[in-house]
C-alpha positions in Angstrom: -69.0 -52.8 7.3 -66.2 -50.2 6.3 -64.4 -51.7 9.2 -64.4 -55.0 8.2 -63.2 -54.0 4.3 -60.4 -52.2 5.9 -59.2 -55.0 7.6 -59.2 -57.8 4.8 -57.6 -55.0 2.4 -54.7 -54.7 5.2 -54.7 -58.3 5.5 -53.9 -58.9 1.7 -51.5 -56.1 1.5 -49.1 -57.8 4.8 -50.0 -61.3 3.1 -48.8 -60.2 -0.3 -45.7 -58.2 1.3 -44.9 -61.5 3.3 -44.4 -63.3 0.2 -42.6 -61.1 -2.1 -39.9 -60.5 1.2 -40.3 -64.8 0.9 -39.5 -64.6 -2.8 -37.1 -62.4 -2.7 -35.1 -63.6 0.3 -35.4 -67.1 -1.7 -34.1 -66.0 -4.6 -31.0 -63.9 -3.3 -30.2 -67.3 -0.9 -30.4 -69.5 -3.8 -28.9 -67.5 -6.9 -26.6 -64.9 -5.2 -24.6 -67.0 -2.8 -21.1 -68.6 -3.0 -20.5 -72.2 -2.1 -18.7 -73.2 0.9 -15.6 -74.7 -0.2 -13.5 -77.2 1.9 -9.8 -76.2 2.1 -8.5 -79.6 3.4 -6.7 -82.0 0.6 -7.1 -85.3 0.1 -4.3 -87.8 1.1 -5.6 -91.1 -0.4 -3.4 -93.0 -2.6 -4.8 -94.0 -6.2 -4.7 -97.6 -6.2 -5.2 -100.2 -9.1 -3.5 -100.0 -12.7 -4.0 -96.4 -14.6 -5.6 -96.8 -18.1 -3.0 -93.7 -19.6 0.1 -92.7 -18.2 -0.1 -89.0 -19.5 -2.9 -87.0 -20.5 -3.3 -84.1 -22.9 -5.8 -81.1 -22.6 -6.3 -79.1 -26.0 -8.6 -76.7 -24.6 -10.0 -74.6 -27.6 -11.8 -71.6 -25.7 -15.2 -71.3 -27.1 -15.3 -74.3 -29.2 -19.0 -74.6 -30.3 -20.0 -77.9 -31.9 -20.5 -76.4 -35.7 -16.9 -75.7 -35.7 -15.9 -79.0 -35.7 -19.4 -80.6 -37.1 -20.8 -78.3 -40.3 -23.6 -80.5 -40.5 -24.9 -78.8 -37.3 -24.1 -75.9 -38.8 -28.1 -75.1 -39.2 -29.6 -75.9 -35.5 -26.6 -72.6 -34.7 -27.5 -70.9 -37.7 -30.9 -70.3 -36.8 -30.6 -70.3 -33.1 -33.0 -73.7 -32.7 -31.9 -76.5 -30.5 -29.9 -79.3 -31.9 -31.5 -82.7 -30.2 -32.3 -86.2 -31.7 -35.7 -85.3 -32.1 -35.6 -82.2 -34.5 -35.8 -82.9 -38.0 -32.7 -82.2 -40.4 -33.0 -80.4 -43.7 -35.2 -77.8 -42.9 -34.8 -74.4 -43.7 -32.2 -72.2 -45.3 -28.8 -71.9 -43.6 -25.3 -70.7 -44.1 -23.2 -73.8 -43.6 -19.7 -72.4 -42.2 -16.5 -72.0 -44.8 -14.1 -73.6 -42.6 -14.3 -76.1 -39.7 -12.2 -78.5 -37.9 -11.9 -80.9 -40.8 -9.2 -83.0 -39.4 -11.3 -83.3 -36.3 -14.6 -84.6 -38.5 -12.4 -86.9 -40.5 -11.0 -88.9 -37.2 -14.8 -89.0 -35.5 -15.3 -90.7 -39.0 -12.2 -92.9 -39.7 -12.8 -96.4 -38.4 -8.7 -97.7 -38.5 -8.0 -95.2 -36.1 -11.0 -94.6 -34.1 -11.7 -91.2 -32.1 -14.9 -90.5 -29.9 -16.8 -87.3 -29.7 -19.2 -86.1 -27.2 -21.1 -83.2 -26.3 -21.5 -81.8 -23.3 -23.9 -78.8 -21.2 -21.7 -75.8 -19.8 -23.3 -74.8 -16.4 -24.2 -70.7 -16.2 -22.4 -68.7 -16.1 -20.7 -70.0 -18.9 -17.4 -68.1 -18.4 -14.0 -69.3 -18.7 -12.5 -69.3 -14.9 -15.8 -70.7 -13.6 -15.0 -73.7 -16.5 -11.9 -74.1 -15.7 -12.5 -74.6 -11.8 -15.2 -76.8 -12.9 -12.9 -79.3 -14.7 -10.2 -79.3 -12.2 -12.3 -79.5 -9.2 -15.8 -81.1 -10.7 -17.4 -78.6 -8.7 -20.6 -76.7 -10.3 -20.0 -72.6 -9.8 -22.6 -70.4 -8.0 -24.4 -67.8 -10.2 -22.4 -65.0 -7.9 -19.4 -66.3 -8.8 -19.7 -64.8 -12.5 -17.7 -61.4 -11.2 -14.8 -63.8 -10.3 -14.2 -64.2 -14.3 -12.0 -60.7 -14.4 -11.0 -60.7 -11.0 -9.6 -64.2 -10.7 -8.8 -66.0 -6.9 -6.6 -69.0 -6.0 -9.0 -72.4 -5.5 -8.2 -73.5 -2.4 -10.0 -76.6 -2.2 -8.6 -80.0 -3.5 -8.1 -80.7 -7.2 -6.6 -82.7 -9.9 -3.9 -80.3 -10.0 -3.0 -79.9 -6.6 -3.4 -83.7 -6.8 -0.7 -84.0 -9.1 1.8 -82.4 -6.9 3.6 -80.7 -9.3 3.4 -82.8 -12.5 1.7 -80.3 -14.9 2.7 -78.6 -17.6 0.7 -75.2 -18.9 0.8 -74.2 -22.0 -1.7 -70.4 -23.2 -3.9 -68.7 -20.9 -2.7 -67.6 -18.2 -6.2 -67.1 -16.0 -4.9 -70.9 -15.2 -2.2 -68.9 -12.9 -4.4 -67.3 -11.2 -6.6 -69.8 -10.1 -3.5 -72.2 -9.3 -0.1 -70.3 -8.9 3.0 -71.3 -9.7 4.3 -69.4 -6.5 8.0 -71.0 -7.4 7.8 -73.1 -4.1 6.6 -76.5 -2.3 2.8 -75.5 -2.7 2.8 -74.9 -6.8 1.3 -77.5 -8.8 3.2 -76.7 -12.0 6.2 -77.9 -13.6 6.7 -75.7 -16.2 4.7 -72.7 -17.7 4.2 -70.8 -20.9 1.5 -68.8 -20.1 0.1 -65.9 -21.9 -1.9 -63.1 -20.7 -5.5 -63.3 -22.2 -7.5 -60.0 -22.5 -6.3 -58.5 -25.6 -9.2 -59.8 -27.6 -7.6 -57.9 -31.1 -4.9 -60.3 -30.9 -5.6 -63.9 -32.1 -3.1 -65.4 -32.7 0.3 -64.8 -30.1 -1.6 -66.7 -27.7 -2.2 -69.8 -30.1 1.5 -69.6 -31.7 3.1 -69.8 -28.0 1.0 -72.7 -27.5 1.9 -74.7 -30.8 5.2 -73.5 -30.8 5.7 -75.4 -27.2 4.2 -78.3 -27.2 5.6 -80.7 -29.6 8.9 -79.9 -27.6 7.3 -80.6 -24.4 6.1 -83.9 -25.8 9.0 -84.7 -27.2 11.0 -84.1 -23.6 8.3 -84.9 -20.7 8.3 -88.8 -21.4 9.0 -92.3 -19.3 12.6 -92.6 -21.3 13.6 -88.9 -21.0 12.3 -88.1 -17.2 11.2 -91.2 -15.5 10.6 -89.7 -12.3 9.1 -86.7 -12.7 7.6 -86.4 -16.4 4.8 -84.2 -17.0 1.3 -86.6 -16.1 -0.8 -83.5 -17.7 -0.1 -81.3 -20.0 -2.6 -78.3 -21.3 -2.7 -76.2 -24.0 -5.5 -73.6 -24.0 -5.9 -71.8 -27.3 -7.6 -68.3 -27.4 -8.1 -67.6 -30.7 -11.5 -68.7 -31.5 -13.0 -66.9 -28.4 -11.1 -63.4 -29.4 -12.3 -63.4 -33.0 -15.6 -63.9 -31.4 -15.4 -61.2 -29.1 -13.9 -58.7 -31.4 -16.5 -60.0 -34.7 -18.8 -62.6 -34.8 -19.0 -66.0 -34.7 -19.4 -66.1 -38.9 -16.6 -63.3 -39.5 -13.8 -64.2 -42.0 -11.2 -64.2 -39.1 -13.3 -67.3 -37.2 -12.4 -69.1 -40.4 -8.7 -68.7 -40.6 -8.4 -69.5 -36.6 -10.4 -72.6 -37.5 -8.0 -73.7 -40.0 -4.9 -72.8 -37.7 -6.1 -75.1 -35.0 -6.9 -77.7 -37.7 -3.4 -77.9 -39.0 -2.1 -77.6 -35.4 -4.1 -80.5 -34.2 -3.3 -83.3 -37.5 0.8 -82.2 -37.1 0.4 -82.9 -33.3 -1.2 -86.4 -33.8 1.0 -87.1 -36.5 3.7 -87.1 -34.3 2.5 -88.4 -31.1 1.7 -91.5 -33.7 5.0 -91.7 -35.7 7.6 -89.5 -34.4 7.5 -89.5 -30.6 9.6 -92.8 -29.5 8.1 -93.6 -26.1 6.3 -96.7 -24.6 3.7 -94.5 -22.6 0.0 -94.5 -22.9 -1.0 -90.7 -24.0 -4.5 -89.8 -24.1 -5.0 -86.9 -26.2 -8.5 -84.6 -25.0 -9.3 -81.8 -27.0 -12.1 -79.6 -26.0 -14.4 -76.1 -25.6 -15.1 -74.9 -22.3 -18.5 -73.5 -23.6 -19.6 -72.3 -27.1 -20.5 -68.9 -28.3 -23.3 -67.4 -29.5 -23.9 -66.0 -33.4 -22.5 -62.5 -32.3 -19.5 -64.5 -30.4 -20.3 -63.7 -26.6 -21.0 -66.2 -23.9 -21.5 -66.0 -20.4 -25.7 -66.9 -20.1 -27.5 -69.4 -20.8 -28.7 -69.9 -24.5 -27.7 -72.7 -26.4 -24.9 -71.7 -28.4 -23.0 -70.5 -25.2 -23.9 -73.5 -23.4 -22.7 -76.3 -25.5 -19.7 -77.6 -27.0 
């Protein structure tokens, strides 16, 4: 009888081993590993008629959706998901002092309409992985999160590399890294103006550099001024927002008066792609987050205010 006990009890032990080895060897083949990537580049020609002959990327790093919509201001506030089903007006909230006005008032204006949309940030929600996400519409692995201060060249085909040398960067310069404007036949840049990004006290040299260079850029990268090679993308990535969020919070004083800056920086750039730019090209203006933030500014997981923008 003692035997037999034995035997079941040893049983159960390699049984439950077996599966936690399983589980384990699971998770780390799942969660841990890195894609394989294919190097080779594509070589078909777009065909058919393009809808926009030059598009620009305002990429506001760590745009959440409150700080250009203050009605959501309460689903952040409070940490509760913002979907079609939850009911509005409940609670107490802080609605924010300063938002993306402009922004709002063009989702709203029906003379000149503008469409909004918002969108999921895959984990880790870091801004290299989003970047390689955009340019290659490739979803990052979960080990790939350590790549986000240790940036590497994407090898694999892209819009950028697609471009063949076409694109114009304007802020970050983790965009370098990624894609490097190596000065030869293999860079896919034009022209940069890049800045470096880790100096999360600083939050505004980034942003001025950016809005100091692009209504130039605008004004010379067109049809009439360059017909052969004229810039086809052009991206400013602003910095601001996602430093004051590092360095405070995502209610701090400081949020507000970035806020404002890219307000005013957005309506003077519209105003004169409408009225002062003199060109017959079709420019579609994007502007953007890469992920959001959370209430004490970080990103990089998985809850809600990190996730969307």
């Amino acid at each position: 009888m003692g035997n037999s006990t034995n035997v079941v009890y040893h049983i159960r032990v390699l049984l439950l081993t077996v599966a936690f080895l399983t589980g384990a060897f699971i998770f780390a083949d799942s969660m841990l590993s890195k894609k394989v990537l294919l190097s080779n580049m594509s070589t078909e020609v777009c065909r058919g008629m393009r809808t926009v002959d030059q598009v620009v990327i305002l990429l506001i790093d760590a745009l959440r959706p409150d700080f250009a919509l203050p009605a959501l201001s309460e689903y952040y506030s409070t940490g509760n998901d913002c979907n079609a089903s939850t009911t509005r007006g409940v609670g107490v909230f802080q609605r924010r002092n300063t938002t993306l006005t402009y922004v709002e008032g063009k989702l709203k204006d029906m003379t000149h309409p503008s469409h909004g949309f918002f969108f999921l940030a895959d984990t880790p929600t870091v801004t290299s992985q989003r970047m390689k996400a955009m340019m290659t519409g490739t979803v990052p692995a979960f080990f790939e999160l350590k790549a986000n201060l240790n940036t590497e060249a994407v090898e694999s085909d892209s819009l950028l590399h697609q471009l063949r040398r076409r694109s114009i960067l304007l802020g970050d310069d983790t965009w370098l890294n990624m894609f490097p404007d190596d000065d030869d036949d293999t860079t896919p840049w034009k022209r940069t103006h890049a800045s470096p990004p880790y100096n999360i006290s600083d939050f505004e040299t980034n942003d001025n550099n950016v809005t100091k260079n692009i209504l130039p850029t605008l004004l010379s990268e067109t049809l009439e001024k360059a017909p052969s090679d004229y810039a086809k993308l052009i991206i400013g990535h602003y910095l601001g927002v996602d430093h004051v969020g590092h360095r405070h919070h995502a209610d701090h004083p400081e949020m507000d008066r970035a806020l404002a800056r890219i307000d005013a920086m957005v309506h003077n750039l519209t105003h004169f792609m409408r009225h002062q730019r003199k060109t017959r090209m079709r420019t579609l203006l994007l502007l953007f987050g890469d992920h959001g933030m959370t209430n004490a500014g970080d990103h990089g997981g998985d809850l809600s205010g990190d996730e969307t923008s």
